[in-house]
FITORKOL-620668 format. One record per residue (C-alpha): residue in three letters; residue number from 0; y, x, z; chain. Coordinates in nm, 4 decimals. Example, Ala and Ser with C-alpha at 12.3 -4.5 7.8 and 13.67 -1.06 7.14 Angstrom:
<sites>
+---------+-----+----------+----------+----------+--------+
! residuo ! num !        v !        u !        w ! cadena !
+---------+-----+----------+----------+----------+--------+
!     ALA !   0 !  -0.4500 !   1.2300 !   0.7800 !      A !
!     SER !   1 !  -0.1060 !   1.3670 !   0.7140 !      A !
+---------+-----+----------+----------+----------+--------+
</sites>
This chain:
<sites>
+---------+-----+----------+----------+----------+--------+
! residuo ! num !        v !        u !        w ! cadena !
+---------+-----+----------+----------+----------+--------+
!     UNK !   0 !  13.7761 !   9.2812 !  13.5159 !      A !
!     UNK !   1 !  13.5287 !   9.5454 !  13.3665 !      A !
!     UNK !   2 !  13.2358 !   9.4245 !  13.1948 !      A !
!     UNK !   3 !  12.9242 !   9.6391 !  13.3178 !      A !
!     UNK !   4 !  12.7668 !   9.7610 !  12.9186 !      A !
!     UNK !   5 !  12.3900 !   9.7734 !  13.0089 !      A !
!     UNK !   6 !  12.3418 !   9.9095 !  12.6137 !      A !
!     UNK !   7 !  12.5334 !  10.0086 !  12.3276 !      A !
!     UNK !   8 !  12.4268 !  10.0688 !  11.9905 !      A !
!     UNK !   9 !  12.4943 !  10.0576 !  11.6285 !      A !
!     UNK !  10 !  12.3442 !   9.6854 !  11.5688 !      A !
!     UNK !  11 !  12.3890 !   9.5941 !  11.9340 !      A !
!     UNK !  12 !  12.5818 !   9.5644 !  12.2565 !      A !
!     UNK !  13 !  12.4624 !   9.4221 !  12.5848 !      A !
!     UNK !  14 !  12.6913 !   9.3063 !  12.8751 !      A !
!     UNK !  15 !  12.6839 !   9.1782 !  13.1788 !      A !
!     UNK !  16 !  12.8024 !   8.8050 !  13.0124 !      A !
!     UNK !  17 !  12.6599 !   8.8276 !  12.6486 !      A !
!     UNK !  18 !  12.4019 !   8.9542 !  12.3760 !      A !
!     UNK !  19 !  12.5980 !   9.0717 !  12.0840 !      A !
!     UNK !  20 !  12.4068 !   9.1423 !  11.7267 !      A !
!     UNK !  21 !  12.5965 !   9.2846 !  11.4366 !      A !
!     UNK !  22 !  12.4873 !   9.1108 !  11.1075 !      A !
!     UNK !  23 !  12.4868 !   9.2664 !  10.7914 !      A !
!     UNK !  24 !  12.4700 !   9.6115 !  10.6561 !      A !
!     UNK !  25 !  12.7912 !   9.7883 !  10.5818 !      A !
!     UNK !  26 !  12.7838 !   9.8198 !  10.2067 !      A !
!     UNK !  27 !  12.5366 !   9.5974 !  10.1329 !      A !
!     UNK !  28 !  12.6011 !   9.2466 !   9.9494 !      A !
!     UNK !  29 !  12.5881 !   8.9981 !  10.2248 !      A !
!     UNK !  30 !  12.8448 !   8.8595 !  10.5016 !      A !
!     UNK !  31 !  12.9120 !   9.0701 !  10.8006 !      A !
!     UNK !  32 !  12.9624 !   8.9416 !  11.1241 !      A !
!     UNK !  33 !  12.8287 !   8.9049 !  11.4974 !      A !
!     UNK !  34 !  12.6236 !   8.6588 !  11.6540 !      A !
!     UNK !  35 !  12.7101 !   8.6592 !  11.9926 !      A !
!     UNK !  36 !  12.4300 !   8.4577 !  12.3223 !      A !
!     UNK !  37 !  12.5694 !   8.4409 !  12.6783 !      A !
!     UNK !  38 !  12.3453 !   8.6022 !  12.8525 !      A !
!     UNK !  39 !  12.3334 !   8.3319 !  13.1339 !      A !
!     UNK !  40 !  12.1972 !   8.0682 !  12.8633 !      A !
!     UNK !  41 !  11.8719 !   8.2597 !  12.7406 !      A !
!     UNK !  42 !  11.5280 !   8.1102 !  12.8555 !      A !
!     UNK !  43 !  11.1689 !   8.2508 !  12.7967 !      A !
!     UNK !  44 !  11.2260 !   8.5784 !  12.6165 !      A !
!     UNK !  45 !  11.0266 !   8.7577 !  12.4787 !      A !
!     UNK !  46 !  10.8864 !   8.9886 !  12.1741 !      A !
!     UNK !  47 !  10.6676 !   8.9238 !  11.8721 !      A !
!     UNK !  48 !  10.5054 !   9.1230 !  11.6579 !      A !
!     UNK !  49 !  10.4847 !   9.0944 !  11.2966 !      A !
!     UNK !  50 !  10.2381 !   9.3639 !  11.1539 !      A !
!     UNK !  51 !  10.3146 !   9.3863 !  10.7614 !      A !
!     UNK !  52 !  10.1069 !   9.2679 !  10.4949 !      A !
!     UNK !  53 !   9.9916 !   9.4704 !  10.2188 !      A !
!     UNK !  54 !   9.7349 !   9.7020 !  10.4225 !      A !
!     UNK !  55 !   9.4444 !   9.4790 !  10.3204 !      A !
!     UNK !  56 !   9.5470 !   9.5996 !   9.9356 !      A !
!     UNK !  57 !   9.5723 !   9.9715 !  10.0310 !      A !
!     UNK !  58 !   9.2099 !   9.9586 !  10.1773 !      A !
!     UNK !  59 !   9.0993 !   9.7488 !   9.8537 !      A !
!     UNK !  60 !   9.2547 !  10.0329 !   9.6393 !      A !
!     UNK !  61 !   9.1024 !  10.3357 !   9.8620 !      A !
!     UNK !  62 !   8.7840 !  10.2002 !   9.8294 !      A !
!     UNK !  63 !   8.7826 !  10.1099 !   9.4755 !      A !
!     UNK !  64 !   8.9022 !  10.4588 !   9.4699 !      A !
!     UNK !  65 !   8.5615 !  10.6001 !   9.6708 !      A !
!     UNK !  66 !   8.3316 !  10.3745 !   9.4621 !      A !
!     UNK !  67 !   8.4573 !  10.5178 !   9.1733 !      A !
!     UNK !  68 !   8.3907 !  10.8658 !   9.2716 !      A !
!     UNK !  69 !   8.0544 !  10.7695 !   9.3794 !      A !
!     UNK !  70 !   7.9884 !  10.6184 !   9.0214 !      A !
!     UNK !  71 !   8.1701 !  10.8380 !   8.8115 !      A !
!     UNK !  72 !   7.9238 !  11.1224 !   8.9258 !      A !
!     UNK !  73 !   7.6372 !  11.0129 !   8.7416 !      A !
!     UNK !  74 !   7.8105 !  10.8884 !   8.4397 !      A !
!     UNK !  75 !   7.9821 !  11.2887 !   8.3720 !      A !
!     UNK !  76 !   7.6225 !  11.4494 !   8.4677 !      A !
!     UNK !  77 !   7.5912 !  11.7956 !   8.3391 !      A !
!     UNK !  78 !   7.7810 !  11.8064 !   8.0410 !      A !
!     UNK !  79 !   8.1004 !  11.8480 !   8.2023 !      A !
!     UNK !  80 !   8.0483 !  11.9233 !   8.5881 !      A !
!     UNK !  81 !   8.4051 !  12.0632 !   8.5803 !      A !
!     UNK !  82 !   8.5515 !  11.7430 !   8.4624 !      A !
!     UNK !  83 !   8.3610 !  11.5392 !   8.7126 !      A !
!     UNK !  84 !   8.4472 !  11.7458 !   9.0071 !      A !
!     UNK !  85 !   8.7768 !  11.7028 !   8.8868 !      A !
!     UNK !  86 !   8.7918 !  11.3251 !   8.8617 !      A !
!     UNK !  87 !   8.5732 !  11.2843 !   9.2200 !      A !
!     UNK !  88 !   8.8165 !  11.5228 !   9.4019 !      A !
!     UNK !  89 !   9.1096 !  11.3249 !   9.2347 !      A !
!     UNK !  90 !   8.9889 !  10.9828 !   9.3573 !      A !
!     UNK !  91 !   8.8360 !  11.1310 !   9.6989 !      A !
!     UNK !  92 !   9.2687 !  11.2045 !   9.7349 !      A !
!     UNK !  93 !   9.3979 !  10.8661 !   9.6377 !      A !
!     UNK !  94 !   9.1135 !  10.7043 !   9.8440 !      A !
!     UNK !  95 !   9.2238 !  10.9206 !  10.1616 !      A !
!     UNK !  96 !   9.5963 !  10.8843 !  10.0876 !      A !
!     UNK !  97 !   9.5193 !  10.4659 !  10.0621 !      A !
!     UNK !  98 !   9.3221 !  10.3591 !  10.3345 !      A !
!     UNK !  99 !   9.5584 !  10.6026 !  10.5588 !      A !
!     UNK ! 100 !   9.8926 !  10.4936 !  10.4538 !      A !
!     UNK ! 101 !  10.0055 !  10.1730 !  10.6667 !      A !
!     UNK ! 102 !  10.3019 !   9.9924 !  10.6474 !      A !
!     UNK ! 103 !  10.5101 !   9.9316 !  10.9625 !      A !
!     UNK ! 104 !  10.5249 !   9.7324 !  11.1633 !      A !
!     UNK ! 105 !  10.8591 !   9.5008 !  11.2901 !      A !
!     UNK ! 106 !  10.9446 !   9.3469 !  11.6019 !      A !
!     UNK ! 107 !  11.1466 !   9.0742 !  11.6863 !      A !
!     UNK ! 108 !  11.3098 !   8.9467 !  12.0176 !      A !
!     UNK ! 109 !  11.2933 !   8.5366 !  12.0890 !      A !
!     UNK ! 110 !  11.4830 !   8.3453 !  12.3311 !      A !
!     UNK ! 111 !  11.5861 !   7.9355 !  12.3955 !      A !
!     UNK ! 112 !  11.9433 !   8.0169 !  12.4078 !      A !
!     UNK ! 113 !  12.1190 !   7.6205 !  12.4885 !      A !
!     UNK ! 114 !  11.7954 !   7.4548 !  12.3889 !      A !
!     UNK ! 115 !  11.7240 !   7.5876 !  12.0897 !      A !
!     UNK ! 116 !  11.4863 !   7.9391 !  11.9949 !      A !
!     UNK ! 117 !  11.6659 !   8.2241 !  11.8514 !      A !
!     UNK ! 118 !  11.5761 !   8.5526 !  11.7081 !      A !
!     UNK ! 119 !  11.8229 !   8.7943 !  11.8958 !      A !
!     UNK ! 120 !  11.7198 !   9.0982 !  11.7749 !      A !
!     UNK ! 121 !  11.4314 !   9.2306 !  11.5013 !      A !
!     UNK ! 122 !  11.3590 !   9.6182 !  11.3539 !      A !
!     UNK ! 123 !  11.0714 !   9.7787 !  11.1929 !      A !
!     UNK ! 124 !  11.2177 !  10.1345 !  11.4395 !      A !
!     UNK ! 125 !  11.0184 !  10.0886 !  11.7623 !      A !
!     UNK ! 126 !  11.2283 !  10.3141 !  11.9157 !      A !
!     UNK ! 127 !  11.5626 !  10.1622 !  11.8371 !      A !
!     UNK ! 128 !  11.4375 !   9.8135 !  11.9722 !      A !
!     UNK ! 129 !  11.2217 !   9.9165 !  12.2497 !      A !
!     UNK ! 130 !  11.5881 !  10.0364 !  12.3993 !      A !
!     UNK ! 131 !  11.7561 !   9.7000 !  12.3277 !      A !
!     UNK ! 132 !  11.4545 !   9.5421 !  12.5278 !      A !
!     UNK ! 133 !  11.5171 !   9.8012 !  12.8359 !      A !
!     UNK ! 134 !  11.8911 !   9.6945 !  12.8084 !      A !
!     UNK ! 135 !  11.8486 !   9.3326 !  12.8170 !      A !
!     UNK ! 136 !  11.5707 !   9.3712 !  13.1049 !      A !
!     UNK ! 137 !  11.8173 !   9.5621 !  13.2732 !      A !
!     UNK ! 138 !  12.1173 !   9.3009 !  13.2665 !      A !
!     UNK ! 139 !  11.8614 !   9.0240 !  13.3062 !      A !
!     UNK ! 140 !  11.7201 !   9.1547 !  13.6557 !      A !
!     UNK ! 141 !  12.0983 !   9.2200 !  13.7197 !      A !
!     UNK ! 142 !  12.1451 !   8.8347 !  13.6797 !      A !
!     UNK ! 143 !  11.8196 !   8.7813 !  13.8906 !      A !
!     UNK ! 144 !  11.9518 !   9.0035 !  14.1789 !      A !
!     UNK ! 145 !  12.2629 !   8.8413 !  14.1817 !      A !
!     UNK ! 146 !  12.4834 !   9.1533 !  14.1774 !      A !
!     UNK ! 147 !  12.8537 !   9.0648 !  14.1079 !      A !
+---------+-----+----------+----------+----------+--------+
</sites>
Protein backbone atom coordinates (compact mmCIF):
# COMPACT_ATOMS: atom_id res chain seq x y z
CA UNK A 1 0.00 0.00 0.00
CA UNK A 2 1.21 3.55 -1.11
CA UNK A 3 1.24 6.18 1.36
CA UNK A 4 -0.32 9.44 -0.29
CA UNK A 5 2.96 12.30 0.67
CA UNK A 6 0.81 15.50 1.09
CA UNK A 7 4.51 17.42 1.65
CA UNK A 8 8.04 16.78 1.51
CA UNK A 9 10.77 18.81 2.63
CA UNK A 10 14.15 19.08 4.07
CA UNK A 11 12.95 19.22 7.95
CA UNK A 12 9.64 17.57 7.13
CA UNK A 13 7.45 14.92 5.59
CA UNK A 14 3.69 14.65 5.76
CA UNK A 15 1.64 11.44 5.03
CA UNK A 16 -1.44 10.27 4.91
CA UNK A 17 -0.71 8.28 8.59
CA UNK A 18 2.01 10.56 10.24
CA UNK A 19 3.83 14.02 10.88
CA UNK A 20 7.48 13.42 10.59
CA UNK A 21 10.11 16.29 11.91
CA UNK A 22 13.80 15.84 11.41
CA UNK A 23 15.72 17.02 14.57
CA UNK A 24 18.97 18.39 14.51
CA UNK A 25 21.17 20.13 12.09
CA UNK A 26 23.57 18.08 10.08
CA UNK A 27 26.91 19.20 11.38
CA UNK A 28 25.95 20.80 14.22
CA UNK A 29 26.69 19.41 17.91
CA UNK A 30 23.46 17.93 18.98
CA UNK A 31 21.56 14.43 18.44
CA UNK A 32 19.86 13.84 15.19
CA UNK A 33 16.82 12.10 14.85
CA UNK A 34 12.94 12.23 13.94
CA UNK A 35 10.04 12.78 15.94
CA UNK A 36 7.41 11.15 14.33
CA UNK A 37 2.85 12.10 15.39
CA UNK A 38 0.21 9.89 13.73
CA UNK A 39 -1.65 12.05 12.12
CA UNK A 40 -4.99 10.46 13.36
CA UNK A 41 -3.96 11.41 17.12
CA UNK A 42 -3.50 15.33 16.72
CA UNK A 43 -6.25 17.59 18.38
CA UNK A 44 -6.63 21.47 18.24
CA UNK A 45 -3.82 22.60 15.98
CA UNK A 46 -2.80 25.38 15.45
CA UNK A 47 0.06 28.25 15.02
CA UNK A 48 1.69 30.74 17.37
CA UNK A 49 3.58 33.45 16.90
CA UNK A 50 6.57 34.45 18.70
CA UNK A 51 7.74 38.00 17.51
CA UNK A 52 11.53 38.38 18.76
CA UNK A 53 12.71 40.49 21.40
CA UNK A 54 15.33 42.95 21.05
CA UNK A 55 13.32 45.58 18.78
CA UNK A 56 12.43 47.64 21.85
CA UNK A 57 16.55 48.13 22.15
CA UNK A 58 16.98 49.01 18.42
CA UNK A 59 14.31 51.84 18.79
CA UNK A 60 16.07 52.89 22.24
CA UNK A 61 19.41 53.07 20.27
CA UNK A 62 17.84 54.97 17.05
CA UNK A 63 16.52 57.42 19.13
CA UNK A 64 19.33 57.99 21.40
CA UNK A 65 20.91 58.20 18.07
CA UNK A 66 18.33 61.26 16.81
CA UNK A 67 18.59 63.03 20.20
CA UNK A 68 22.03 63.15 19.85
CA UNK A 69 22.01 64.77 16.54
CA UNK A 70 19.52 67.16 17.74
CA UNK A 71 21.93 68.11 20.71
CA UNK A 72 25.12 67.80 19.22
CA UNK A 73 24.10 70.76 16.84
CA UNK A 74 24.30 73.40 19.25
CA UNK A 75 27.19 72.15 21.18
CA UNK A 76 29.67 72.24 17.54
CA UNK A 77 28.00 75.80 16.59
CA UNK A 78 30.09 77.66 14.15
CA UNK A 79 33.44 76.75 14.85
CA UNK A 80 33.34 73.63 13.05
CA UNK A 81 30.01 73.40 10.91
CA UNK A 82 31.85 70.72 8.86
CA UNK A 83 32.42 68.55 11.82
CA UNK A 84 28.89 68.89 13.02
CA UNK A 85 27.28 68.12 9.78
CA UNK A 86 29.43 65.31 9.87
CA UNK A 87 28.52 63.87 13.26
CA UNK A 88 24.45 64.78 12.65
CA UNK A 89 24.51 63.00 9.22
CA UNK A 90 26.44 60.08 10.95
CA UNK A 91 23.85 59.61 13.73
CA UNK A 92 20.76 60.66 11.38
CA UNK A 93 22.29 56.95 9.55
CA UNK A 94 22.56 54.81 12.62
CA UNK A 95 19.19 56.25 13.86
CA UNK A 96 17.50 55.25 10.38
CA UNK A 97 19.42 51.96 10.12
CA UNK A 98 18.05 51.20 14.08
CA UNK A 99 14.60 51.89 14.36
CA UNK A 100 14.28 50.09 10.72
CA UNK A 101 16.10 46.96 11.32
CA UNK A 102 13.66 44.25 12.98
CA UNK A 103 14.37 40.98 13.94
CA UNK A 104 12.20 38.10 12.67
CA UNK A 105 9.88 36.74 13.55
CA UNK A 106 9.29 32.58 14.26
CA UNK A 107 6.40 30.47 14.12
CA UNK A 108 5.56 27.45 15.68
CA UNK A 109 2.88 24.69 15.03
CA UNK A 110 0.91 23.17 18.38
CA UNK A 111 -1.10 20.17 18.60
CA UNK A 112 -2.56 17.59 21.69
CA UNK A 113 -1.08 14.65 20.07
CA UNK A 114 -2.37 11.43 22.79
CA UNK A 115 -3.22 13.99 25.43
CA UNK A 116 -0.46 15.86 25.68
CA UNK A 117 0.58 19.51 23.55
CA UNK A 118 3.39 19.29 21.22
CA UNK A 119 5.34 21.65 19.14
CA UNK A 120 5.37 19.84 15.65
CA UNK A 121 7.00 22.17 13.73
CA UNK A 122 8.73 25.93 14.40
CA UNK A 123 10.96 28.36 11.78
CA UNK A 124 11.80 31.93 11.72
CA UNK A 125 11.30 31.28 7.23
CA UNK A 126 7.59 32.09 6.76
CA UNK A 127 7.73 30.64 3.65
CA UNK A 128 9.19 27.29 4.51
CA UNK A 129 6.45 26.80 7.31
CA UNK A 130 3.55 28.41 5.77
CA UNK A 131 3.98 25.18 3.22
CA UNK A 132 4.18 22.64 6.07
CA UNK A 133 0.81 24.27 7.34
CA UNK A 134 -0.84 23.87 3.64
CA UNK A 135 0.46 20.19 3.80
CA UNK A 136 -0.90 19.24 7.04
CA UNK A 137 -4.33 21.15 6.17
CA UNK A 138 -4.29 19.20 3.21
CA UNK A 139 -3.93 15.58 4.81
CA UNK A 140 -6.09 16.77 7.69
CA UNK A 141 -9.27 17.63 5.43
CA UNK A 142 -8.21 14.32 3.69
CA UNK A 143 -8.89 12.60 7.13
CA UNK A 144 -12.12 14.79 7.49
CA UNK A 145 -13.45 13.69 4.03
CA UNK A 146 -12.82 10.30 4.70
CA UNK A 147 -10.99 9.46 1.46
CA UNK A 148 -9.28 6.00 1.64
Amino acid sequence: MELSVFYRGPRVLITEEYFEVATGVAGVAGPMGVRRYPVRALRGVHIVRHDTTGHALHQAMGLSALAAAVVAIPLVGRLSMILGGLTVAVLLVQAAISLSRRPPASWELVAACDGRYAVLFSSVKQREFEQVCRGLQRCLEHHAGGMR
